[in-house]
C-alpha positions in Angstrom: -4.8 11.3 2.8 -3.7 7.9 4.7 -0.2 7.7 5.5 -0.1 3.9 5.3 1.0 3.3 1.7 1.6 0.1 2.2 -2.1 -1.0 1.8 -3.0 -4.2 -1.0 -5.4 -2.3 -3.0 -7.9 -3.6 -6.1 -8.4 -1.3 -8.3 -11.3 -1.9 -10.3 -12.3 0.3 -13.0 -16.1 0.7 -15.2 -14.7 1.6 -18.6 -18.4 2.4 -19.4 -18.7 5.7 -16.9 -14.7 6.7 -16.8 -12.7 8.7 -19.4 -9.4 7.2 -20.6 -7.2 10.1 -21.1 -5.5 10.9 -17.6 -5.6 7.0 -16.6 -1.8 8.0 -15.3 -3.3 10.7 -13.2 -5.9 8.1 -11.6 -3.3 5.8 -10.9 -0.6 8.1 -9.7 -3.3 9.4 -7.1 -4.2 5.5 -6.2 -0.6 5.1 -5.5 -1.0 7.5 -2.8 -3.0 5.0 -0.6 -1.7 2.3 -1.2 -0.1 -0.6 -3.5 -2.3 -2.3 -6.4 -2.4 -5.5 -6.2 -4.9 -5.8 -8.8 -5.9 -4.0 -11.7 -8.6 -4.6 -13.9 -11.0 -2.9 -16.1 -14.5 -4.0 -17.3 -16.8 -3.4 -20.5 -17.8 -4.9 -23.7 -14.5 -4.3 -25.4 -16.4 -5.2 -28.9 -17.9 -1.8 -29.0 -16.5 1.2 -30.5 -17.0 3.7 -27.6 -13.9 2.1 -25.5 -11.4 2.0 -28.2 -9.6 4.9 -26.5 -8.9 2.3 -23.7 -7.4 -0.1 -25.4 -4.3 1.8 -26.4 -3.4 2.8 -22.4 -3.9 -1.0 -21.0 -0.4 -2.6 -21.8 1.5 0.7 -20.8 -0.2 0.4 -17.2 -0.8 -3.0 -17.0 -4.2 -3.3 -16.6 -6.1 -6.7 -17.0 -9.5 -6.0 -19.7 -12.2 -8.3 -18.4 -14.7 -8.7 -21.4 -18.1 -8.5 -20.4 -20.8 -8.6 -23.1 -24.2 -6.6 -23.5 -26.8 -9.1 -23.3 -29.4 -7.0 -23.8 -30.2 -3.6 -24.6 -29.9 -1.1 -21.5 -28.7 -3.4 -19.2 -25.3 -2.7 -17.8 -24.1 -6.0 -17.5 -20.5 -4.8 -16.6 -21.5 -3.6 -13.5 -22.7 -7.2 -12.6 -19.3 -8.7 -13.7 -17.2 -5.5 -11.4 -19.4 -6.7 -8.7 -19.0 -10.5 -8.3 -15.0 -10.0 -9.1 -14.9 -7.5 -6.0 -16.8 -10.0 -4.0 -14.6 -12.6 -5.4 -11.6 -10.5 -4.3 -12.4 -10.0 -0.9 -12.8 -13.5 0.1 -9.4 -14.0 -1.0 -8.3 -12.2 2.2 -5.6 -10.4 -0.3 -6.3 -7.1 0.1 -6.9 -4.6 2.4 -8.9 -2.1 0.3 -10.8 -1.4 -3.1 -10.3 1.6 -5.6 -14.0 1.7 -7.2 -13.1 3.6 -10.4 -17.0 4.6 -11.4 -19.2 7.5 -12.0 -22.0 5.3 -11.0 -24.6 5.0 -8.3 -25.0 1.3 -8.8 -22.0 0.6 -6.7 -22.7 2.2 -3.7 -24.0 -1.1 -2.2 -20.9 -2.8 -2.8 -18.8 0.8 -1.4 -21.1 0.1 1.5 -20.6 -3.9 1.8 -16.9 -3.8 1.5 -16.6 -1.6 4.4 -18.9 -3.3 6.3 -16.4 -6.5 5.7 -13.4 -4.0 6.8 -11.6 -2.8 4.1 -10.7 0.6 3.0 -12.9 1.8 -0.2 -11.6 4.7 -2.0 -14.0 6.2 -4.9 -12.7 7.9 -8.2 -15.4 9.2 -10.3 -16.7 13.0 -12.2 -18.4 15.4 -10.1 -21.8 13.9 -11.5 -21.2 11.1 -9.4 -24.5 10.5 -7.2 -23.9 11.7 -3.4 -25.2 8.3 -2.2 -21.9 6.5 -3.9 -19.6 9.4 -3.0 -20.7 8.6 0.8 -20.5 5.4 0.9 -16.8 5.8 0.3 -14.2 6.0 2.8 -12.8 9.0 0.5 -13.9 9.9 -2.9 -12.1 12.0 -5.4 -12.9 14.0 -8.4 -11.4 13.2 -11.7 -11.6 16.6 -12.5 -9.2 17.5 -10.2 -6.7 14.8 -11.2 -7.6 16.2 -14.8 -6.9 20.0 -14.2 -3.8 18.9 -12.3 -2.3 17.0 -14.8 -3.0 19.7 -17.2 -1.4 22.3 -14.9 1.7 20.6 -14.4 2.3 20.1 -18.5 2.2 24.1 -18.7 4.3 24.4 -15.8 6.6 22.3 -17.4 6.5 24.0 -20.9 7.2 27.2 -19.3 10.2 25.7 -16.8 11.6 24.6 -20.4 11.3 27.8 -22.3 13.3 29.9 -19.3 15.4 26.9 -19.1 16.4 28.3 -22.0 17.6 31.4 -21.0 18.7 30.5 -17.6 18.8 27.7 -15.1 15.3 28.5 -13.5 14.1 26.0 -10.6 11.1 24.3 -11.3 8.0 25.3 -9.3 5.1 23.0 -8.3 1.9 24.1 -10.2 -0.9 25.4 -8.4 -4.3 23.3 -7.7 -7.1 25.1 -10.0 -10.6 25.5 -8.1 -13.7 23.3 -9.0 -15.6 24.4 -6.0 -15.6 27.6 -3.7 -14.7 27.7 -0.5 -18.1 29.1 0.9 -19.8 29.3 3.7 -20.4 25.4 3.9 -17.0 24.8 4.1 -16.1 27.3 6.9 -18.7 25.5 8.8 -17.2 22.6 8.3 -13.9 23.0 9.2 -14.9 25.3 12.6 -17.2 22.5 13.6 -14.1 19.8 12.9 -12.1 21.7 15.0 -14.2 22.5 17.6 -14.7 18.9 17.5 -11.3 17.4 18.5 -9.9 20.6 20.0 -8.0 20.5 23.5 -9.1 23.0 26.5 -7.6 25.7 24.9 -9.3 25.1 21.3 -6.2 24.1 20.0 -6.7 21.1 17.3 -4.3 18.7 15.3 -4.4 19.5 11.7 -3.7 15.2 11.2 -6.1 14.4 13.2 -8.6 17.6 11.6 -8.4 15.7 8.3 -9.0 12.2 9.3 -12.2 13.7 10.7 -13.4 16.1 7.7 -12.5 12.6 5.5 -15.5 10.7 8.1 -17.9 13.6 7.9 -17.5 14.2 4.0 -15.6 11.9 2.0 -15.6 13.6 -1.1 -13.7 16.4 1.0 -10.4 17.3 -0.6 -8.7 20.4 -0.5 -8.2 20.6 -4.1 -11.5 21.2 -4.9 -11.1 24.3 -3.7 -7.6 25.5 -5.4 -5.6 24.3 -2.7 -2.6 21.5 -3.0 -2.8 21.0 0.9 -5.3 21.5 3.8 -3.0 23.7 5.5 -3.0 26.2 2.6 -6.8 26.5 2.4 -6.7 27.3 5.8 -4.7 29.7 6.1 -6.6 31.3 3.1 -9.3 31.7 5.5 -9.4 34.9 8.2 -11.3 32.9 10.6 -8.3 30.4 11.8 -5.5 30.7 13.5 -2.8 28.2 12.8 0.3 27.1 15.1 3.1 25.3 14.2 5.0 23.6 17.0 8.0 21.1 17.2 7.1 18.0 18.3 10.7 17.2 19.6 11.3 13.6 17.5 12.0 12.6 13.8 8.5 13.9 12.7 9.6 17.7 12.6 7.1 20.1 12.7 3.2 20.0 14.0 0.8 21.6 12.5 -2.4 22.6 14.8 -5.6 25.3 14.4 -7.8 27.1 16.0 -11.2 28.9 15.6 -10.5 32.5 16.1 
């Protein structure tokens, strides 16, 4: 994850290919990176199929932009996220876009708006074409935000009901798995670190994720159970892990190493 949370983000969102019930996930996770300067969602608000929306909009203050169907099996609102993106970015307003889509047809623009510098963060399902998730500087799963969401409401029925019976501290729920830490992913991370590792194999773990973000930037530890990248190491026999004190206001460094 970037640090800098002070980035101008536009977050634009295709209300044809996204689900509107954890809305407040998505934008909690956007908040993350940075601040949104924009918000706006596009489709043909005229048809039945995006009712759902229209109850969330007010509470989070995002702007509808009505685009209608001109013709059958054309997705005009793609069109219409497009030219307001381009629109955006020659405003010189923000630093980075939130693309909100499940949908291939925006991997161009992923691609153009880095090309122009800005930071492009995708938020889409796991059927999301590879070509979109790539272009991306990081992409993230909805699911993830989804099963999240849902862990944290049980965690916070059961905190209530032994509230009950004493004063029980709350506990942060656990990330639930979408992918499996396989092979593929052990490769990954041993060739990350071998990579950016010092003479004596030793690498940053900050520096570790900035990298496995470059290589694969649908990369998230939470696909694979884990809230941080640290804990899905460790989960792993084949890394070592040192943690050292860097002697200033930042506390504690975290580094690894290929066994």
């Amino acid at each position: 994850m970037d640090s800098n949370t002070e980035l101008r983000l536009a977050v634009l969102i295709d209300a044809d290919n996204i689900p509107h019930s954890n809305i407040k996930a998505m934008l909690e996770e956007i908040a993350k990176y940075g601040n949104p300067t924009f918000k706006r969602i596009y489709g043909d608000w005229t048809k039945p199929h995006l009712t759902g929306w229209k109850t969330v909009l007010l509470e989070n203050a995002i702007n509808p932009v009505q685009q209608y169907s001109y013709t059958v099996g054309k997705n005009a609102t793609d069109s219409a996220m497009i030219i307001d993106a381009m629109d955006i970015l020659y405003t010189g307003r923000v630093d980075g876009f939130c693309l909100v889509s499940s949908d291939s047809d925006f991997t161009r623009l992923a691609t153009r708006l880095r090309e122009a510098g800005m930071r492009v963060f995708g938020l889409g399902e796991m059927k999301t074409p590879t070509a979109f998730r790539a272009a991306c500087d990081k992409f993230i799963y909805l699911e993830i935000l989804r099963q999240n969401q849902e862990a944290e409401a049980e965690t916070e029925t059961e905190t209530e009901t032994a509230a009950a019976k004493s004063n029980t501290r709350k506990t942060k729920p656990k990330a639930k798995a979408i992918n499996k830490a396989g092979r593929e992913v052990i490769k990954l991370l041993s060739s990350s670190i071998n990579d950016i590792a010092d003479e004596d194999g030793w690498a940053y773990l900050g520096e570790l994720g900035n990298l496995l973000l470059k290589k694969q930037p649908d990369f998230d530890a939470r696909n694979y159970g884990f809230n941080k990248l640290v804990q899905l190491i460790k989960s792993i026999d084949r890394f070592e892990i040192d943690i050292r004190d860097s002697g200033k206001k930042m506390g504690k460094l975290v580094y690894v190493k290929v066994k």
